[in-house]
Backbone as numpy.savetxt, mean C-alpha at the origin, in Angstrom:
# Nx Ny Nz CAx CAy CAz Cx Cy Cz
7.62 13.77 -4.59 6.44 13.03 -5.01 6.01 12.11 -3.87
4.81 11.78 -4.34 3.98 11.25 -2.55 3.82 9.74 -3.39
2.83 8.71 -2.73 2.33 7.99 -3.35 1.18 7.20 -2.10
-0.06 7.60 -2.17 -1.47 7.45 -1.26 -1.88 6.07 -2.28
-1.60 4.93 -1.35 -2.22 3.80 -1.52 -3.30 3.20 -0.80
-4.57 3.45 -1.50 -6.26 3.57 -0.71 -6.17 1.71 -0.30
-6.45 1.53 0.44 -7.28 0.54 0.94 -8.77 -0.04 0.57
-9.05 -1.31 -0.08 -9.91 -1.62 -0.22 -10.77 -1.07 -1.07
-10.65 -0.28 -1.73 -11.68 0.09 -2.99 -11.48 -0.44 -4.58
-12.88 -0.69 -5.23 -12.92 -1.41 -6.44 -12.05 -2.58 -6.40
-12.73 -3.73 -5.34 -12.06 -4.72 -5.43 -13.07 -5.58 -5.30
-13.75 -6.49 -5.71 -14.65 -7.46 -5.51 -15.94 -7.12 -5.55
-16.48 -5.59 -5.88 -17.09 -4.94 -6.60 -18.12 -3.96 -5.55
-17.18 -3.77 -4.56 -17.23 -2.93 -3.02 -16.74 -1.81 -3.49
-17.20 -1.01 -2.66 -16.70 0.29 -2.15 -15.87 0.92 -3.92
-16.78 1.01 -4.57 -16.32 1.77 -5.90 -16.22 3.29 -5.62
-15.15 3.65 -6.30 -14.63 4.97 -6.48 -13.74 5.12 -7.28
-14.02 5.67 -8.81 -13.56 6.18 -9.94 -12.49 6.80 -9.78
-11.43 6.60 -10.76 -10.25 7.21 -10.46 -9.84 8.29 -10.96
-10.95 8.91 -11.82 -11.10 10.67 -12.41 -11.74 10.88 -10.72
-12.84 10.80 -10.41 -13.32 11.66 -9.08 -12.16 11.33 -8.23
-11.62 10.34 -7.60 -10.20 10.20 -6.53 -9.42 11.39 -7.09
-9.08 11.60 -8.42 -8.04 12.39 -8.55 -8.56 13.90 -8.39
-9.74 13.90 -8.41 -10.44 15.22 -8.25 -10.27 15.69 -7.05
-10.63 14.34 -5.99 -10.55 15.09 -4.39 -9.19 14.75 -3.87
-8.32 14.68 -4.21 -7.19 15.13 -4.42 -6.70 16.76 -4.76
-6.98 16.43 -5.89 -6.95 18.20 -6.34 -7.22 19.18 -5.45
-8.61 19.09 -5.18 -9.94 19.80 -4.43 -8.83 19.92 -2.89
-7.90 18.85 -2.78 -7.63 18.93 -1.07 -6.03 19.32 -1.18
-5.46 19.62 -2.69 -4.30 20.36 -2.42 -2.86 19.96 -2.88
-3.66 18.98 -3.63 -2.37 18.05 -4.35 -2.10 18.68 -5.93
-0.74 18.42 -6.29 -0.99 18.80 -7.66 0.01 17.59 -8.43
0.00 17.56 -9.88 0.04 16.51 -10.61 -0.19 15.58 -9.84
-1.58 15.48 -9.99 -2.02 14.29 -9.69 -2.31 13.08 -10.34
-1.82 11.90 -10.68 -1.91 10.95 -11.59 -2.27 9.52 -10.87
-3.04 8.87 -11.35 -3.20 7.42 -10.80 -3.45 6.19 -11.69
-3.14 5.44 -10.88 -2.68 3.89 -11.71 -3.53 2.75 -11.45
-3.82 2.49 -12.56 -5.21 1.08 -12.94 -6.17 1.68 -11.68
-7.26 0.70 -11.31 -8.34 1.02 -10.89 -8.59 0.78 -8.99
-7.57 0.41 -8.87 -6.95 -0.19 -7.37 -6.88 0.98 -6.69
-6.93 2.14 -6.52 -6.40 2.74 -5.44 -5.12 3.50 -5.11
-4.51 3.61 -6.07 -2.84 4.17 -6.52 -2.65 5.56 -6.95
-2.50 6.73 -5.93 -2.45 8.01 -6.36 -0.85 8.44 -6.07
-0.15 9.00 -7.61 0.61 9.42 -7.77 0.50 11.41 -7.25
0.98 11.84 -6.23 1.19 13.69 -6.24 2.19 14.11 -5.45
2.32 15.29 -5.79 3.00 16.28 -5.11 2.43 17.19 -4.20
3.15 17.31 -3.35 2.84 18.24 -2.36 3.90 18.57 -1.28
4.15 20.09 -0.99 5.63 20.55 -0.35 5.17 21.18 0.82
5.44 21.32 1.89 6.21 20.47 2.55 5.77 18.87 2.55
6.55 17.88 3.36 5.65 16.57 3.90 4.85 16.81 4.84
4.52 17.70 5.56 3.31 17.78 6.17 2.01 18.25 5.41
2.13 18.62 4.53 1.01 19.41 3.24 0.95 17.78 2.87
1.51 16.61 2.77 1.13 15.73 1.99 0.06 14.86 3.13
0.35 14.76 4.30 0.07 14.22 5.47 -1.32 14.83 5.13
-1.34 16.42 5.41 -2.53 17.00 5.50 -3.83 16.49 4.28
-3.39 16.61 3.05 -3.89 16.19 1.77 -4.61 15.26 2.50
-3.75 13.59 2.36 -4.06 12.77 2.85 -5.43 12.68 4.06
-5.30 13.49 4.93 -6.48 13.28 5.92 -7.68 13.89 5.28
-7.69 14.71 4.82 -8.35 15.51 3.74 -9.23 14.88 2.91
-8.59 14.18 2.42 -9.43 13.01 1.19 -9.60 11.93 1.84
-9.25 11.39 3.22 -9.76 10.58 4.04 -11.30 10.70 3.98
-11.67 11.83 4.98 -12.32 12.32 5.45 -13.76 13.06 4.18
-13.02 13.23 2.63 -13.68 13.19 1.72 -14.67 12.64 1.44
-13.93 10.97 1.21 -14.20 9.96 0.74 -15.01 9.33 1.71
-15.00 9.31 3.08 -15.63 9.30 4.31 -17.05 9.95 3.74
-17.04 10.99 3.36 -18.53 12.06 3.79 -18.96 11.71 1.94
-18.67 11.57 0.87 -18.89 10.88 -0.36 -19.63 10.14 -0.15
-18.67 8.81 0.07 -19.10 7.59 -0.22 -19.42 6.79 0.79
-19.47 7.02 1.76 -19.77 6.37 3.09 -19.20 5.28 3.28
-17.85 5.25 3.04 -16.89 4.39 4.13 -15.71 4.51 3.88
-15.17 4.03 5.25 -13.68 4.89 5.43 -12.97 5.00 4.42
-11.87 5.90 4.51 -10.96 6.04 3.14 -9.23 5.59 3.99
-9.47 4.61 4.10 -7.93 4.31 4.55 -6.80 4.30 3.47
-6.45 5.27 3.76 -4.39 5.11 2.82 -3.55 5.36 3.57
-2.70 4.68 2.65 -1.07 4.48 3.23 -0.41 5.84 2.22
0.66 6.51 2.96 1.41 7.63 2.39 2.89 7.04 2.58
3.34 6.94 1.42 5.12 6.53 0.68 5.78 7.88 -0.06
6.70 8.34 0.34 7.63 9.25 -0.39 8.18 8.17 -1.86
8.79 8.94 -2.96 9.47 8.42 -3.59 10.63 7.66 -3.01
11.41 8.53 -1.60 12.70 7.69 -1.32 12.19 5.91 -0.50
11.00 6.40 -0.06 10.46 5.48 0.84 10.36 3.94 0.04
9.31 4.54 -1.43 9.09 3.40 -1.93 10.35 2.68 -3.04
11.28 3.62 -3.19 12.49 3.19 -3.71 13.18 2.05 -2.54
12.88 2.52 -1.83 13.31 1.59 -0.64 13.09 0.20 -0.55
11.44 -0.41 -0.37 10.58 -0.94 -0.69 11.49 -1.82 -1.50
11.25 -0.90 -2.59 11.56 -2.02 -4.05 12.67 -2.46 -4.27
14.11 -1.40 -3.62 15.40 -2.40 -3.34 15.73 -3.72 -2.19
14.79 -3.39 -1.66 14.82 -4.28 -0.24 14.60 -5.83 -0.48
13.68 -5.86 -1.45 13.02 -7.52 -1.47 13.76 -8.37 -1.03
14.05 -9.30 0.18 14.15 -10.09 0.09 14.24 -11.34 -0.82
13.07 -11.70 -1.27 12.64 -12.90 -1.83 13.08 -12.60 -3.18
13.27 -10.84 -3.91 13.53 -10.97 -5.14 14.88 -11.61 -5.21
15.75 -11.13 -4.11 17.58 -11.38 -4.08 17.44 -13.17 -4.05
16.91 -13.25 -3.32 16.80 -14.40 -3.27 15.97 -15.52 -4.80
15.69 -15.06 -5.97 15.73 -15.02 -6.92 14.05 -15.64 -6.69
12.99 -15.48 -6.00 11.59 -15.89 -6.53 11.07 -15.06 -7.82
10.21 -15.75 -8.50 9.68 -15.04 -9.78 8.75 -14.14 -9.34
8.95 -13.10 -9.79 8.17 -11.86 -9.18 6.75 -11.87 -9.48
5.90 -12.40 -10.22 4.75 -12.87 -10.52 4.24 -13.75 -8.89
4.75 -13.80 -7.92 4.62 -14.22 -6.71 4.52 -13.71 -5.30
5.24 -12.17 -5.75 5.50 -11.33 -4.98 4.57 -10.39 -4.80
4.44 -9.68 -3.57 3.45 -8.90 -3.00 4.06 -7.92 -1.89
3.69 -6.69 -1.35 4.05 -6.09 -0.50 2.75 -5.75 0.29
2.84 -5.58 1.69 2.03 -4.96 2.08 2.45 -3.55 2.74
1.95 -2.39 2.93 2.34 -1.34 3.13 1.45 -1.14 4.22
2.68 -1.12 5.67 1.75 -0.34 6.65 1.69 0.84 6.59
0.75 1.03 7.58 0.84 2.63 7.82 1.41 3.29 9.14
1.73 2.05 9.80 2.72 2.43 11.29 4.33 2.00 11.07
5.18 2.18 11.92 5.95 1.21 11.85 5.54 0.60 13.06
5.27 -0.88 12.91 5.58 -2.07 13.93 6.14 -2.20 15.34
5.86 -2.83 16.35 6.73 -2.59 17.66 7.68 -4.14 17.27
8.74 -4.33 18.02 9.71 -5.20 17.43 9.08 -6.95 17.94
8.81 -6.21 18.93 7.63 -7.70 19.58 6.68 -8.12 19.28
5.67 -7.36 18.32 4.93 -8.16 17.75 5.45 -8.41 16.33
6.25 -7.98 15.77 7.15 -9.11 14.65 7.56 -9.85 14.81
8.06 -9.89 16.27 8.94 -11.26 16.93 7.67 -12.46 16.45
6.44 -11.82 17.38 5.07 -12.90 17.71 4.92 -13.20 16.03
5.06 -12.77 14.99 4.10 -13.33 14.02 4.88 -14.73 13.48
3.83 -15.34 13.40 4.12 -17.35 13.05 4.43 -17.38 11.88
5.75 -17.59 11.62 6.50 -17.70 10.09 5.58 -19.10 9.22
5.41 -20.25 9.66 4.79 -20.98 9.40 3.13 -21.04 9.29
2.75 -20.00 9.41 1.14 -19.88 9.23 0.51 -20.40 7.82
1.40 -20.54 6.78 0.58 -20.68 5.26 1.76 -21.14 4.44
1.96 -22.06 5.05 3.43 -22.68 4.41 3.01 -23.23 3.00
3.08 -22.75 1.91 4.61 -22.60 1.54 4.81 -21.11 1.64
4.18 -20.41 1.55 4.15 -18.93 1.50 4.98 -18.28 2.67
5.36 -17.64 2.38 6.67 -16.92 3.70 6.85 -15.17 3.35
7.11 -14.47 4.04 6.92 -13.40 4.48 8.15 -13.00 5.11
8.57 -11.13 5.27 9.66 -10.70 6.11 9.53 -9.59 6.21
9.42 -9.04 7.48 9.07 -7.10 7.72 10.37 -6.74 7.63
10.33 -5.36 7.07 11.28 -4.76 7.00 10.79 -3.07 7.31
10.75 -2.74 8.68 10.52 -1.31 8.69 8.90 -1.17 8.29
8.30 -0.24 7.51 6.80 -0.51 7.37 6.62 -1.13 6.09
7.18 -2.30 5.74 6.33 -3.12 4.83 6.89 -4.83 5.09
5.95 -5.50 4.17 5.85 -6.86 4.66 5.91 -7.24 3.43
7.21 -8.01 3.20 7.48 -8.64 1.59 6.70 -10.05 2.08
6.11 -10.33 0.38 5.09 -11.60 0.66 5.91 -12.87 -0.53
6.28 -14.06 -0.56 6.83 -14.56 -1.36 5.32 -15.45 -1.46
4.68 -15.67 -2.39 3.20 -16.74 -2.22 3.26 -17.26 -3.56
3.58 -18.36 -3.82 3.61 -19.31 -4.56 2.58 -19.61 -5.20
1.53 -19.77 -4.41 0.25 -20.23 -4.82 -0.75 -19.27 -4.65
-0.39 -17.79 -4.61 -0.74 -16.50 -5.04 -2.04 -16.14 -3.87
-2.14 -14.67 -3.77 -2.56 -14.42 -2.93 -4.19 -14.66 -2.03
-4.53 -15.50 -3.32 -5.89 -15.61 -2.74 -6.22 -16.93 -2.25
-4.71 -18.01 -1.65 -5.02 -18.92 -1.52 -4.13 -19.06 -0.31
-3.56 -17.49 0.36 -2.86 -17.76 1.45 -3.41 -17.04 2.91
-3.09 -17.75 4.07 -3.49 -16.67 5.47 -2.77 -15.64 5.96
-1.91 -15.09 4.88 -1.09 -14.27 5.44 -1.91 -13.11 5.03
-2.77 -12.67 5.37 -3.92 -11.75 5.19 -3.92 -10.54 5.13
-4.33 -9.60 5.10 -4.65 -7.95 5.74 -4.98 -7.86 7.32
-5.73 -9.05 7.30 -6.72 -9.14 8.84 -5.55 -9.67 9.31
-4.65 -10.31 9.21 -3.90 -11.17 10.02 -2.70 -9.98 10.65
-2.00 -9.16 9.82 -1.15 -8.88 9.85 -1.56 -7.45 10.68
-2.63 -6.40 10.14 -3.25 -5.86 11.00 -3.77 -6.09 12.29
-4.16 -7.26 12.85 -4.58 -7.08 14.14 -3.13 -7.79 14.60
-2.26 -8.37 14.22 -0.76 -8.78 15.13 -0.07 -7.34 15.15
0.07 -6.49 14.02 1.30 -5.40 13.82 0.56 -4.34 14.19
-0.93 -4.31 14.96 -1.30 -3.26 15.34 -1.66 -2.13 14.40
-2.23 -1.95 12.83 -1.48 -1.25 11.95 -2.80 -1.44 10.91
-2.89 -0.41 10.05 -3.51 -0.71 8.57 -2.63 -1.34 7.98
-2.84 -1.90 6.91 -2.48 -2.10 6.27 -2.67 -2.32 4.15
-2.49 -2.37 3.13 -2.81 -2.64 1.92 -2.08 -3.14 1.26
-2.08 -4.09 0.17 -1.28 -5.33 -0.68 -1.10 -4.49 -1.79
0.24 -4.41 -2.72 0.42 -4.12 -3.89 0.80 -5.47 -4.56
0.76 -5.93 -6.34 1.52 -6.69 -6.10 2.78 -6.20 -6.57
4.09 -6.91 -7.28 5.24 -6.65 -7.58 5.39 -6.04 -9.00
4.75 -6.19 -9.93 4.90 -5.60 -11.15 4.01 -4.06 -10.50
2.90 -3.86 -10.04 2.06 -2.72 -9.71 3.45 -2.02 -8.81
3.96 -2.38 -8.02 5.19 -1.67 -7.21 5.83 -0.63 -7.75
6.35 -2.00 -9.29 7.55 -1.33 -9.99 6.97 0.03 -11.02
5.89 -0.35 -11.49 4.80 0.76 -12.22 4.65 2.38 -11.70
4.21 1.80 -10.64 4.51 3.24 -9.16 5.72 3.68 -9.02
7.05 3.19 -8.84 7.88 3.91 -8.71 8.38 4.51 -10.06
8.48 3.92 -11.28 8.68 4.69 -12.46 7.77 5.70 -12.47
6.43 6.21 -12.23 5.54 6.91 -12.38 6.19 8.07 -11.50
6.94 7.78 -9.75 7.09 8.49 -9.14 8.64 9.15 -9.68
9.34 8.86 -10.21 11.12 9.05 -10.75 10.50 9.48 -12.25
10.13 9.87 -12.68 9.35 10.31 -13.68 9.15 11.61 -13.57
C-alpha cells in the first residue's frame, strides 16, 4: 500500500479538488483500491511494483496540472515508511499531548548540513526534529501561530514539503494495515 499526500489543496478555499474526482485520476493513472481520507489531500492505493507507484504518482501530478491548473505536488509513503513515521515521534515518547503534534513529510531526504543550519529556536515554544524525510512538529500553540512553516523548512531542506496532523497520521496508517 502507497500513501500520496497532495500538497496544498482544499485548504483556505484554494486550489479545490474533490476527493471522488482525485480518486478517479488515480484510477484513470493505474492505481487500484483507491481510498481517501477527509478532504485534505490523503490518497490511500496500491500499486506493484514501487516504481508503478512512483509512476502513478507523476501521472496524477501532471493530471491535476492539465485539470486544474496548478501544480499537483505529493509526497509518496509506503506503509513500512509511514509506520515508521508514527513509531519515531519524538515528542510523543517524550509524552506531549498529541493534539499538538504535526508531521511534515518531505519529499527528499535532506543533506545533513542543512539540518545542521535549521534554528531550533525560531518559534519558541514550538520545537521540531528531522528524522530521515520527516519533521516531527511539537506546537503548543498550534500550527497557525508558529514559523516553523512549509516555506521555512522547504527553502532550508531544499525539499517539498506537506503537514499532517497527529490524529490524521494515525487514521492513515490504520487505513494502510487494513
Amino acid at each position: 500500500m502507497y500513501l500520496a499526500l497532495l500538497r496544498g489543496i482544499n485548504v483556505g478555499g484554494k486550489a479545490k479538488l474533490p476527493m471522488k474526482e482525485l480518486a478517479a485520476i488515480f484510477t484513470a493513472c493505474g492505481a487500484t483500491a483507491v481510498r481517501t481520507y477527509i478532504q485534505s489531500g490523503n490518497v490511500v492505493f496500491e500499486a506493484k511494483p514501487h516504481e508503478a507507484a512512483e509512476a502513478c504518482v507523476a501521472k496524477v501530478t501532471e493530471e491535476i496540472a492539465k485539470q486544474y491548473g496548478y501544480p499537483g505536488r505529493i509526497v509518496l509513503r509506503s506503509t513500512e515508511e509511514l509506520r515508521e513515521t508514527f513509531t519515531h515521534n519524538p515528542f510523543l515518547k517524550a509524552g506531549a499531548v498529541e493534539s499538538t503534534l504535526h508531521v511534515y513529510f518531505l519529499n527528499d531526504l535532506p543533506a545533513a548540513g542543512a539540518v545542521k543550519a535549521l534554528d531550533p529556536l525560531r518559534s519558541e515554544p514550538d520545537a521540531f526534529a528531522v528524522h530521515k524525510r520527516a519533521v516531527y512538529l511539537h506546537l503548543p500553540n498550534g500550527m497557525a501561530r508558529t514559523k516553523l512553516t512549509n516555506a521555512y523548512f522547504d527553502s532550508k531542506l531544499k525539499t517539498v514539503s506537506t503537514a499532517r496532523n497527529w490524529n490524521t497520521i494515525g487514521k492513515l496508517l490504520e487505513m494502510m494495515e487494513a
